[in-house]
BAVEXLO-210681 format. One record per residue: x, y, z of N, C-alpha, C, O in turn; residue number from 1. Coordinates in Angstrom, 1 decimal. Layout:
! residues N
X,Y,Z,X,Y,Z,X,Y,Z,X,Y,Z,NUM .
...
//
This chain:
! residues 185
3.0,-43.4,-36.9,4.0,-42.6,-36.4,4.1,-41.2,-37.1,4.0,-40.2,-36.4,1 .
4.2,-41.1,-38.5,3.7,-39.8,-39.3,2.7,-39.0,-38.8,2.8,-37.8,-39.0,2 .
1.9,-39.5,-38.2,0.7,-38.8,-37.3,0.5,-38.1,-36.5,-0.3,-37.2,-36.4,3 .
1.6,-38.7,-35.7,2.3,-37.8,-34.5,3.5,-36.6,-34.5,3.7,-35.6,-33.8,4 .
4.3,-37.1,-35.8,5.2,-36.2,-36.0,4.3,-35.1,-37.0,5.0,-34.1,-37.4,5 .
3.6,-35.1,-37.2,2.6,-34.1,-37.8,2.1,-33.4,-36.6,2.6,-32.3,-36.3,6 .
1.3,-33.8,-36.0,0.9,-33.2,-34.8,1.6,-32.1,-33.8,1.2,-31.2,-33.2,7 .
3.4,-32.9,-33.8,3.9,-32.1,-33.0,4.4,-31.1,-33.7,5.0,-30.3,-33.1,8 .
4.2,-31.1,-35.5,5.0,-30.0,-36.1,3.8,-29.0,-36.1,3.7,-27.8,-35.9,9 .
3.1,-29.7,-36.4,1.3,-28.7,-36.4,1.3,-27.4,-35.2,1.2,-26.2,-35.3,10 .
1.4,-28.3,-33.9,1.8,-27.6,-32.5,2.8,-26.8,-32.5,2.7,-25.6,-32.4,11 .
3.9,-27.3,-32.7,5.2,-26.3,-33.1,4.9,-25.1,-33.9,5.3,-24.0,-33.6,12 .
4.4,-25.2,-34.6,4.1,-23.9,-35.6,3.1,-23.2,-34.9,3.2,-22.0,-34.5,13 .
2.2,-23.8,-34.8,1.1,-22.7,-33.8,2.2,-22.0,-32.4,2.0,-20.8,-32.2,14 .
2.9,-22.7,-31.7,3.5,-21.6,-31.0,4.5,-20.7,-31.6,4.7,-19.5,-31.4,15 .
5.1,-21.6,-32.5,6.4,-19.8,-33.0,5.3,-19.4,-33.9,5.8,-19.1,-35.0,16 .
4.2,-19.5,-34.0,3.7,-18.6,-34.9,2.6,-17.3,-34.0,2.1,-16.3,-34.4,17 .
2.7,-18.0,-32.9,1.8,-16.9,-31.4,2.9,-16.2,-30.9,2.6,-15.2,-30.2,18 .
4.2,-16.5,-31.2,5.5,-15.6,-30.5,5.3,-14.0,-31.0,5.2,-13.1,-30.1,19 .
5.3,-13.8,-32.3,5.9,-12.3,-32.3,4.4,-12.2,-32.4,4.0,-11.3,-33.1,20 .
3.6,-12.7,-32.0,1.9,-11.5,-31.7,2.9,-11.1,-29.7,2.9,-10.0,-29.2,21 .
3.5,-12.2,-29.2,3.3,-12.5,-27.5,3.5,-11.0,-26.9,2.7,-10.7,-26.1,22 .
4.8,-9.9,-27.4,5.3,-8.7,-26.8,4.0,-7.6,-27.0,3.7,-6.7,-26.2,23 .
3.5,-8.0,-28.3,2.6,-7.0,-28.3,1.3,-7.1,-27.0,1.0,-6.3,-26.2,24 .
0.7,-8.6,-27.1,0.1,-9.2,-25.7,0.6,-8.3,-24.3,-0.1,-7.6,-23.5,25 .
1.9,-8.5,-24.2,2.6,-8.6,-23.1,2.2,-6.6,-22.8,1.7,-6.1,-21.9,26 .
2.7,-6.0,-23.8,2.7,-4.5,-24.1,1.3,-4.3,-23.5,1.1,-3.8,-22.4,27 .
0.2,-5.0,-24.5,-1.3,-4.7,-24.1,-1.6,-4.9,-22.6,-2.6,-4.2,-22.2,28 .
-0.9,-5.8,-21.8,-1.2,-6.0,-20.8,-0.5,-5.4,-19.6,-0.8,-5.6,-18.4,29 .
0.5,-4.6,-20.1,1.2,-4.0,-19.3,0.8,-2.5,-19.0,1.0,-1.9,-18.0,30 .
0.0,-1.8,-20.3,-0.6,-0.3,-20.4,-2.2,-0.9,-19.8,-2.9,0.0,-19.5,31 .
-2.5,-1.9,-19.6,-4.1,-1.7,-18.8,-4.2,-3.0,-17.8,-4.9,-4.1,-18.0,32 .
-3.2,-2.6,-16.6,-3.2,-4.0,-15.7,-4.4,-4.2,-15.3,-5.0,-3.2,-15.0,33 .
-5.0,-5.4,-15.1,-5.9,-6.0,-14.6,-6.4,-5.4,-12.8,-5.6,-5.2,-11.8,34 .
-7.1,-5.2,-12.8,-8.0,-4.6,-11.1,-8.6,-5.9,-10.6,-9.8,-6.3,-10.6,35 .
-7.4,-6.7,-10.2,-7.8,-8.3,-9.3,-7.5,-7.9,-8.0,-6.3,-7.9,-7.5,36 .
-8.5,-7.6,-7.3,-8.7,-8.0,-5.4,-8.2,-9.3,-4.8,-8.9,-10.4,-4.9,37 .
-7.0,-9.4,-4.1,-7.1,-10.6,-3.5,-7.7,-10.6,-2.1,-7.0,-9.9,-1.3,38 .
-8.7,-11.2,-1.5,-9.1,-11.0,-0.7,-8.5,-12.3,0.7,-8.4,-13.5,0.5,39 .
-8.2,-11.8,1.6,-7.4,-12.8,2.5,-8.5,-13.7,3.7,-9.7,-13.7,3.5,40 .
-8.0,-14.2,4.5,-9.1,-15.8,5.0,-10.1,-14.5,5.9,-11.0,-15.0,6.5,41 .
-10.0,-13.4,6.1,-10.9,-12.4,7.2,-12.0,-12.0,5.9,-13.0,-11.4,6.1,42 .
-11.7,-12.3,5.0,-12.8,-11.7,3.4,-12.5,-10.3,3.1,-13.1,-9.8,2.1,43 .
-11.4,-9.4,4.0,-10.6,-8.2,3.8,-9.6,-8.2,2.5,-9.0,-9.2,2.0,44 .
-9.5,-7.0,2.2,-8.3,-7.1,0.6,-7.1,-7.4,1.3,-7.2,-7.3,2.6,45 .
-6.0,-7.6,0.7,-4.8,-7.7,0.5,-4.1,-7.5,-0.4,-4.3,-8.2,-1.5,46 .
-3.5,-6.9,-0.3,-3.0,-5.9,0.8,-4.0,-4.8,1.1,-4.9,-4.6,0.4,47 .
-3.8,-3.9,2.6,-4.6,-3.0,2.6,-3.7,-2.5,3.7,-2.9,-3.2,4.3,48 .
-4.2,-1.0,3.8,-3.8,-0.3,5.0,-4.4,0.0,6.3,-5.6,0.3,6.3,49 .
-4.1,0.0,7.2,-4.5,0.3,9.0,-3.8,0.6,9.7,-2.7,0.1,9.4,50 .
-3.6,1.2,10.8,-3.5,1.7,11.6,-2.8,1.1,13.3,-3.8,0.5,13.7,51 .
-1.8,1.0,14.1,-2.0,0.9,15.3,-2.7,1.6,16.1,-2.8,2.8,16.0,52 .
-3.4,1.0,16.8,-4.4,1.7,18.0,-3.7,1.9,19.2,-4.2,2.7,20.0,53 .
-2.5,1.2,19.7,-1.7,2.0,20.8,-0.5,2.2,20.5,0.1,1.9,19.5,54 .
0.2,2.7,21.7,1.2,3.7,21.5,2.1,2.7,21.9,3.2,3.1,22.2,55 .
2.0,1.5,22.1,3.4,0.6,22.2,2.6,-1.0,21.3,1.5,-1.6,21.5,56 .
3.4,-1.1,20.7,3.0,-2.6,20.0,4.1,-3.5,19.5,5.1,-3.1,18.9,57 .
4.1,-5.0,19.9,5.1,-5.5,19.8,5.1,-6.3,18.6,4.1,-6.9,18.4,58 .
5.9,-6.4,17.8,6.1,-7.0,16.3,6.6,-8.4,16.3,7.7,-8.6,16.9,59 .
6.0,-9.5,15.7,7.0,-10.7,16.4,7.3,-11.2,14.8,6.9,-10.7,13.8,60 .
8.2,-12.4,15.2,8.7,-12.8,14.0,7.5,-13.9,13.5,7.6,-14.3,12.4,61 .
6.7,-14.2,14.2,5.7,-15.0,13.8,4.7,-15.0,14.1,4.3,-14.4,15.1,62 .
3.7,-15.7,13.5,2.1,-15.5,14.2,1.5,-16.1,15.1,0.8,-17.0,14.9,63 .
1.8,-15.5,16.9,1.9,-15.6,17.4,2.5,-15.3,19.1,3.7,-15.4,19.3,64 .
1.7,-15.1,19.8,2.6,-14.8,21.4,3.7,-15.3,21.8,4.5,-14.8,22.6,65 .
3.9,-16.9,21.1,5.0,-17.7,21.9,6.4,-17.0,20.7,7.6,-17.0,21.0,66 .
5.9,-16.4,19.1,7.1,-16.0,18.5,8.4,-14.7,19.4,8.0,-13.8,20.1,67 .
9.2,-14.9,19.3,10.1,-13.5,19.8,9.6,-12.1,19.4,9.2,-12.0,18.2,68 .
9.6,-10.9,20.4,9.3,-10.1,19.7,10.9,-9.5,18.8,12.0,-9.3,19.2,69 .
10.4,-9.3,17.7,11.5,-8.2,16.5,11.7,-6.4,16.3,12.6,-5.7,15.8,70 .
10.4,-6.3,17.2,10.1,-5.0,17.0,9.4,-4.0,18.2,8.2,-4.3,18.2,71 .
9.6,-3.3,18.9,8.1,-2.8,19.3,8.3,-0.8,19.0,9.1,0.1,19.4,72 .
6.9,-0.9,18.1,6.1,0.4,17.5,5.8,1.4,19.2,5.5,0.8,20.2,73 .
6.0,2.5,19.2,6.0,3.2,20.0,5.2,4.2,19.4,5.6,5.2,20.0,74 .
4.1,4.5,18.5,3.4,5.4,18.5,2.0,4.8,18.1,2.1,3.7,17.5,75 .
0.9,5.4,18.2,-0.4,4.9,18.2,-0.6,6.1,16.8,-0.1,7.2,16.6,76 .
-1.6,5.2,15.9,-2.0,5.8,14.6,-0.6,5.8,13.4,-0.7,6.6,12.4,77 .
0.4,5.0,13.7,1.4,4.6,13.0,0.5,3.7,11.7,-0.3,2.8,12.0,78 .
0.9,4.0,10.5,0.4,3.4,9.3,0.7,2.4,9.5,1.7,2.3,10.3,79 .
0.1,1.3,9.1,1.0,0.2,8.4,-0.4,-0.6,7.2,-1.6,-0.5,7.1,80 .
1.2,-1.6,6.5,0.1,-2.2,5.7,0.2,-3.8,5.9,1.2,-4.4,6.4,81 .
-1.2,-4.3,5.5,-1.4,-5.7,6.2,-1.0,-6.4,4.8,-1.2,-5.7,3.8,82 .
-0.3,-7.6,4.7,0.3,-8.3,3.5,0.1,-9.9,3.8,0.3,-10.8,3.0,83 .
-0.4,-10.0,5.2,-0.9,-11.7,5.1,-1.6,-12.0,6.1,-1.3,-11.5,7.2,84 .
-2.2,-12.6,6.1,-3.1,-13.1,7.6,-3.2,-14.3,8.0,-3.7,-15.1,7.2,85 .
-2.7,-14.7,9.2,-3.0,-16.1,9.8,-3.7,-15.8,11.3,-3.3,-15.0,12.1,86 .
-5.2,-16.8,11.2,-5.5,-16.4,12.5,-6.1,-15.2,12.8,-6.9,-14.6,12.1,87 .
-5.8,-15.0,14.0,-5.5,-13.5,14.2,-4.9,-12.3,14.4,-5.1,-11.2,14.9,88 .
-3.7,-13.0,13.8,-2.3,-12.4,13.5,-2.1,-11.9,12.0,-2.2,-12.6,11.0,89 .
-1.9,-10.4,11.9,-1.5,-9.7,10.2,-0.1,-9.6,10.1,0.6,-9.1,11.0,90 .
0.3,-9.9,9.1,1.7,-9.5,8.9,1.7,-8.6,7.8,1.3,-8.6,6.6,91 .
2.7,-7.5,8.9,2.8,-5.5,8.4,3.7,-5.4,7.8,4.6,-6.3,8.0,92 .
3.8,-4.4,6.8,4.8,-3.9,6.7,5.1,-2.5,7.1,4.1,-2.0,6.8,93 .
5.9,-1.6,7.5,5.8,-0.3,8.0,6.6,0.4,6.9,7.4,-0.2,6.2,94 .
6.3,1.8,6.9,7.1,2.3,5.7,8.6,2.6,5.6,9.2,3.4,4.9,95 .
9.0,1.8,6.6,10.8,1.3,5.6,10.8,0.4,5.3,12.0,0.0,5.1,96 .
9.6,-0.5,5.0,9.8,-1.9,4.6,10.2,-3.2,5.7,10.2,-4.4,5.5,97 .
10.4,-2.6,6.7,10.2,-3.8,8.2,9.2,-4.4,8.2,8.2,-3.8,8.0,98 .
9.1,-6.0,8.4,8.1,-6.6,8.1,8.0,-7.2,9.5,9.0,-7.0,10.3,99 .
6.7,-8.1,10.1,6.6,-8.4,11.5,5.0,-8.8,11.8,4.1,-8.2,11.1,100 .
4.6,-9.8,12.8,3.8,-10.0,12.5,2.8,-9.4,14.0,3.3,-9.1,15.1,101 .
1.5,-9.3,13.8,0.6,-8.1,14.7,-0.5,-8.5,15.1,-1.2,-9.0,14.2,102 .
-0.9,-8.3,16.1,-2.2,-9.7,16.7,-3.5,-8.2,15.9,-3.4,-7.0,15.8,103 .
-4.3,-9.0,15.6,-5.7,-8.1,14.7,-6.0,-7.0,15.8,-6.4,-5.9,15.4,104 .
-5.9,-7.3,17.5,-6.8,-6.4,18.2,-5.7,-5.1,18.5,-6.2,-4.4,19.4,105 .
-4.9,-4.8,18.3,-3.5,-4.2,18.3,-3.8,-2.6,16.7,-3.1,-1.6,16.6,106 .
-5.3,-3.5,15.7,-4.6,-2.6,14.8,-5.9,-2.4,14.3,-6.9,-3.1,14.5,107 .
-6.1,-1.2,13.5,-7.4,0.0,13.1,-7.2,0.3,12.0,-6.2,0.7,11.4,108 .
-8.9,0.1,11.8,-9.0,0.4,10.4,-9.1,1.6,10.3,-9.6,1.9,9.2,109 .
-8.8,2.6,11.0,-8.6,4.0,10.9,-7.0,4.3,10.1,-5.9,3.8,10.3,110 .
-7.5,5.6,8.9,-6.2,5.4,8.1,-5.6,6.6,8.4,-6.0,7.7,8.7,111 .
-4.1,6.2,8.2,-3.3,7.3,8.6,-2.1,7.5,7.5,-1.8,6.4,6.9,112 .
-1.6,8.2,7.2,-0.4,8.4,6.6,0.9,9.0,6.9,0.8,9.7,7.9,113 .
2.0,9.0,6.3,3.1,9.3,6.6,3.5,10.1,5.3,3.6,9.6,4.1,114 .
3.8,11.5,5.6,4.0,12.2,4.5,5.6,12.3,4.1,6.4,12.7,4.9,115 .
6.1,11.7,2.6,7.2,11.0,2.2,8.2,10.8,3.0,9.3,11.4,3.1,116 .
7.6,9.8,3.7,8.8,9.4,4.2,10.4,8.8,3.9,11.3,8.4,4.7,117 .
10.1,9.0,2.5,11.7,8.8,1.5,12.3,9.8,1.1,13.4,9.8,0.5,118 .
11.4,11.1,1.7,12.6,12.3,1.6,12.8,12.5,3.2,13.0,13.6,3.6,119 .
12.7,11.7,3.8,13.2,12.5,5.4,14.6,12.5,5.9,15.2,11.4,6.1,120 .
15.0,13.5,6.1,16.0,13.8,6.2,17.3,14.8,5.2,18.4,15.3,5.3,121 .
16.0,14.6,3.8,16.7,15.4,2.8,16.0,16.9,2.6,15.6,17.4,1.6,122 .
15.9,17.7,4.2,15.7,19.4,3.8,13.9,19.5,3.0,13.2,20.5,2.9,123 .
13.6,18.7,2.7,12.6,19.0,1.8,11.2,19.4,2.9,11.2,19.1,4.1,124 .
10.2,20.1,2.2,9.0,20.2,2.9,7.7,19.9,2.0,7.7,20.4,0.9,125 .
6.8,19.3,2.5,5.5,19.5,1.7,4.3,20.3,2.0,3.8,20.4,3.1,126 .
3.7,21.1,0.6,2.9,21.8,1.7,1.6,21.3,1.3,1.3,20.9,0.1,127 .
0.6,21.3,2.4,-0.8,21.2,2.8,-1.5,22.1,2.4,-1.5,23.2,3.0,128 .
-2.4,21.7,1.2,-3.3,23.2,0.3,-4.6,22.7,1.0,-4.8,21.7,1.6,129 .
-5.6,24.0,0.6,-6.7,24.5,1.2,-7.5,23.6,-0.1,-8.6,23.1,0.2,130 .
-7.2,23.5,-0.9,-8.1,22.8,-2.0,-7.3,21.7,-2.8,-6.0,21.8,-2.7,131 .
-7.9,20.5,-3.5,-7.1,20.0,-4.2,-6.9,20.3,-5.5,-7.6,19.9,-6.4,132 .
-5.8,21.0,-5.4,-5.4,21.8,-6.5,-3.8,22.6,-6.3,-3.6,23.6,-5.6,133 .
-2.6,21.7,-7.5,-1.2,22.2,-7.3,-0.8,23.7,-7.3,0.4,24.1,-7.0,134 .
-1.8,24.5,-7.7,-1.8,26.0,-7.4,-2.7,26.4,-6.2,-2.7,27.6,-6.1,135 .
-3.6,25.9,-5.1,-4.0,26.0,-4.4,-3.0,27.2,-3.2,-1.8,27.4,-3.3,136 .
-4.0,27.6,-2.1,-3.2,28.3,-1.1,-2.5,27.5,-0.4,-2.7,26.3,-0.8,137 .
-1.6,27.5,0.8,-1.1,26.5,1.3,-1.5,26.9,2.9,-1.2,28.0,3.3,138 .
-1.9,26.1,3.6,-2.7,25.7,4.9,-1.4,26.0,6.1,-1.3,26.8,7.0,139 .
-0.5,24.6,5.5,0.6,24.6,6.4,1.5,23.6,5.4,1.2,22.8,4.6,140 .
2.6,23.9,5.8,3.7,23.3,5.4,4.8,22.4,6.7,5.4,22.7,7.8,141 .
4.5,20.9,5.8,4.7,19.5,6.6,6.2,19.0,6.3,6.8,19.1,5.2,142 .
6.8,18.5,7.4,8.3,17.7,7.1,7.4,16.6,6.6,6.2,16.3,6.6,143 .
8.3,16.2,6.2,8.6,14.3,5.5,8.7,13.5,7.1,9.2,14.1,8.1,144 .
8.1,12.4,7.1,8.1,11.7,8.1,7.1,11.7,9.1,6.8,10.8,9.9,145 .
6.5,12.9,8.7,5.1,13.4,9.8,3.9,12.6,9.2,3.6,12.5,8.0,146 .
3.2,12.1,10.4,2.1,10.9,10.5,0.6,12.1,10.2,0.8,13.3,10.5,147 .
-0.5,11.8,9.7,-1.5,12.8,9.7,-2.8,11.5,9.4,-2.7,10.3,9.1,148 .
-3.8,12.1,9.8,-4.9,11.5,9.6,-5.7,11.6,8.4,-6.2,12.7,8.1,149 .
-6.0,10.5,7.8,-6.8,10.6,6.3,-7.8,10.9,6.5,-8.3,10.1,7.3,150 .
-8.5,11.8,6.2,-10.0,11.9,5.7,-10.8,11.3,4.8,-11.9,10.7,4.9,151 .
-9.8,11.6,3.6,-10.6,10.8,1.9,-9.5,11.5,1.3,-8.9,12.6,1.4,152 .
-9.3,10.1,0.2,-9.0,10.0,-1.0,-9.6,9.9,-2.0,-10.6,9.1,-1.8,153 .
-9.3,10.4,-3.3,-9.7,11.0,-5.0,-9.3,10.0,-5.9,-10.0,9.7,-6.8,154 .
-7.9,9.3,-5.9,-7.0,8.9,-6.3,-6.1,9.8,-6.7,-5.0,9.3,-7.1,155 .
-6.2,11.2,-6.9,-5.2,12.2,-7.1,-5.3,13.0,-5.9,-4.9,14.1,-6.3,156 .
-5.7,13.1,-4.7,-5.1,13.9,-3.5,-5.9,13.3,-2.2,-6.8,12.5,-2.3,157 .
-5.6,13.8,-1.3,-5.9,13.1,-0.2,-6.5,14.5,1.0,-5.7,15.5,1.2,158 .
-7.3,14.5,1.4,-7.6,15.3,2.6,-7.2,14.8,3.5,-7.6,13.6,3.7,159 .
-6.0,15.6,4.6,-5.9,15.2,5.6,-5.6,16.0,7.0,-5.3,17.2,6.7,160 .
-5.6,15.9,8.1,-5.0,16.2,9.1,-4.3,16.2,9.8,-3.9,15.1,10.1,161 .
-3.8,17.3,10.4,-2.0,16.9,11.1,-2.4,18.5,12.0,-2.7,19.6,11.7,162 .
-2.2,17.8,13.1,-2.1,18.5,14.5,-3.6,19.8,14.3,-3.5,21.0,14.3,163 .
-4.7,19.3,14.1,-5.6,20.6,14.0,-5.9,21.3,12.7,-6.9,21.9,12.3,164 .
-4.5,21.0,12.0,-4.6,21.9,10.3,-5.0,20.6,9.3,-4.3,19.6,9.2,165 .
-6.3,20.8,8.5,-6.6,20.5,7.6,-6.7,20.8,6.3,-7.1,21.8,5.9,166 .
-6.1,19.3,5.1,-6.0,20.7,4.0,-5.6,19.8,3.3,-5.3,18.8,4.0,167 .
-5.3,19.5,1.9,-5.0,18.3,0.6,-3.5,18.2,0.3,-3.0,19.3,0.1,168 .
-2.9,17.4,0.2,-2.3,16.8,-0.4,-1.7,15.8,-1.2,-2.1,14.6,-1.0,169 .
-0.8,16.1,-2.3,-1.2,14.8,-3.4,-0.6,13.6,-2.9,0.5,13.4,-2.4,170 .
-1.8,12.8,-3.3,-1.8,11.2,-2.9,-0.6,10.8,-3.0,-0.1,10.2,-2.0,171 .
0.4,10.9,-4.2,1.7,10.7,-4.8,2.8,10.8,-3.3,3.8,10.2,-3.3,172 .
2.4,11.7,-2.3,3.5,12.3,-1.7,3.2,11.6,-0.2,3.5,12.4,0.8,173 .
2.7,10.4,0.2,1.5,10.2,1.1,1.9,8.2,1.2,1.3,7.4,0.5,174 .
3.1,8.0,2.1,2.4,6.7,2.3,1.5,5.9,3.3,1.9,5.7,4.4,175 .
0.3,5.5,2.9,-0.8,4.9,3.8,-1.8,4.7,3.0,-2.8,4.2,3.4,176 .
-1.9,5.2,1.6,-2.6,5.0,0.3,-2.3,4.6,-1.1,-1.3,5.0,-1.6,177 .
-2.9,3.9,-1.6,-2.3,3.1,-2.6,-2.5,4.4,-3.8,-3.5,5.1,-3.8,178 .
-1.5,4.4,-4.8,-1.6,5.0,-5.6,-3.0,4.9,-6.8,-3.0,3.8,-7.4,179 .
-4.1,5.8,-7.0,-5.3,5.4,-7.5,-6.5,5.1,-6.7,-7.6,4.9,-7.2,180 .
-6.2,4.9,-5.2,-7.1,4.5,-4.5,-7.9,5.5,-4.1,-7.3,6.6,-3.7,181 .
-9.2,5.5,-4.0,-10.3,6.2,-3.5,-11.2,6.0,-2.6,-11.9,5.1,-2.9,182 .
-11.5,6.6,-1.6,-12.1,5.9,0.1,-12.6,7.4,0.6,-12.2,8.5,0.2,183 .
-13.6,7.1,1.7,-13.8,8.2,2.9,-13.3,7.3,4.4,-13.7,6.1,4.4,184 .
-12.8,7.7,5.2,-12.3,7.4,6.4,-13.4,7.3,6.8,-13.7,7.1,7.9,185 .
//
């Protein structure tokens, strides 16, 4: 019986003795997170971003035709991002956070963005430079809310498109790209 109560004091001490290393762990792992891909049952990441391909799309509460629809998208090249897949049904989320689920043939890997759409409505504008660069000239200047077409991302700015005017904007100000992320459309 001594044997065992040794054992579990043995154990005991090795963990309060791994405690005050644990914050520093926890610290270490919090300044250099891990770059783990989850890839979903299509062998696509997850999360990722795409696109509607038409200008009406119906959002259901489930995966599936027979679910109710919850939603229907009224513009084509509307961002969204994919967060689960059954089938061949993704479930989106759109950038106010509405969630709903979207049959695969409905949606494109063509990427698009929404320029901050968390300032719309608050007066603000963003402008579209000719280079990527925060002293750059400015192209055109964009409301918040306005949809544009990605070209490529750096992980610090994005080339993109909006009605004809092409021109950079920082990635930061841009939802349809993950912060860090780097691609050519």
């Amino acid at each position: 019986m001594s044997g065992f109560v040794s054992l579990r004091l043995a154990f005991s001490a090795a963990i309060l003795g791994a405690l005050p290393c644990a914050p520093q762990a926890l610290a270490q792992s919090a300044a250099a997170p891990a770059q783990t891909i989850t890839l979903g049952p299509s062998g696509l990441p997850l999360p990722r971003f795409v696109s509607l391909k038409p200008a009406r799309v119906n959002s259901r509460v489930g995966p599936g035709a027979n679910y109710s629809v919850d939603w229907m998208y009224m513009k084509a090249g509307l961002p969204m991002e994919i967060i689960q897949e059954f089938d061949t049904w993704r479930r989106v989320r759109d950038a106010d956070g509405s969630e709903g689920w979207i049959n695969q043939s409905l949606l494109s890997g063509r990427r698009t963005a929404i320029v901050a759409p968390w300032q719309r409505g608050k007066g603000g504008r963003i402008n579209l430079l000719n280079e990527p660069d925060k002293d750059a000239g400015v192209v055109a200047i964009v409301d918040p809310g306005v949809i544009g077409a990605i070209k490529k991302c750096d992980g610090q700015w994005c080339e993109m498109t909006f009605d004809g005017h092409t021109g950079w904007m920082a990635q930061s100000q841009v939802w349809g790209a993950y912060p860090g992320e780097k691609f050519k459309n």
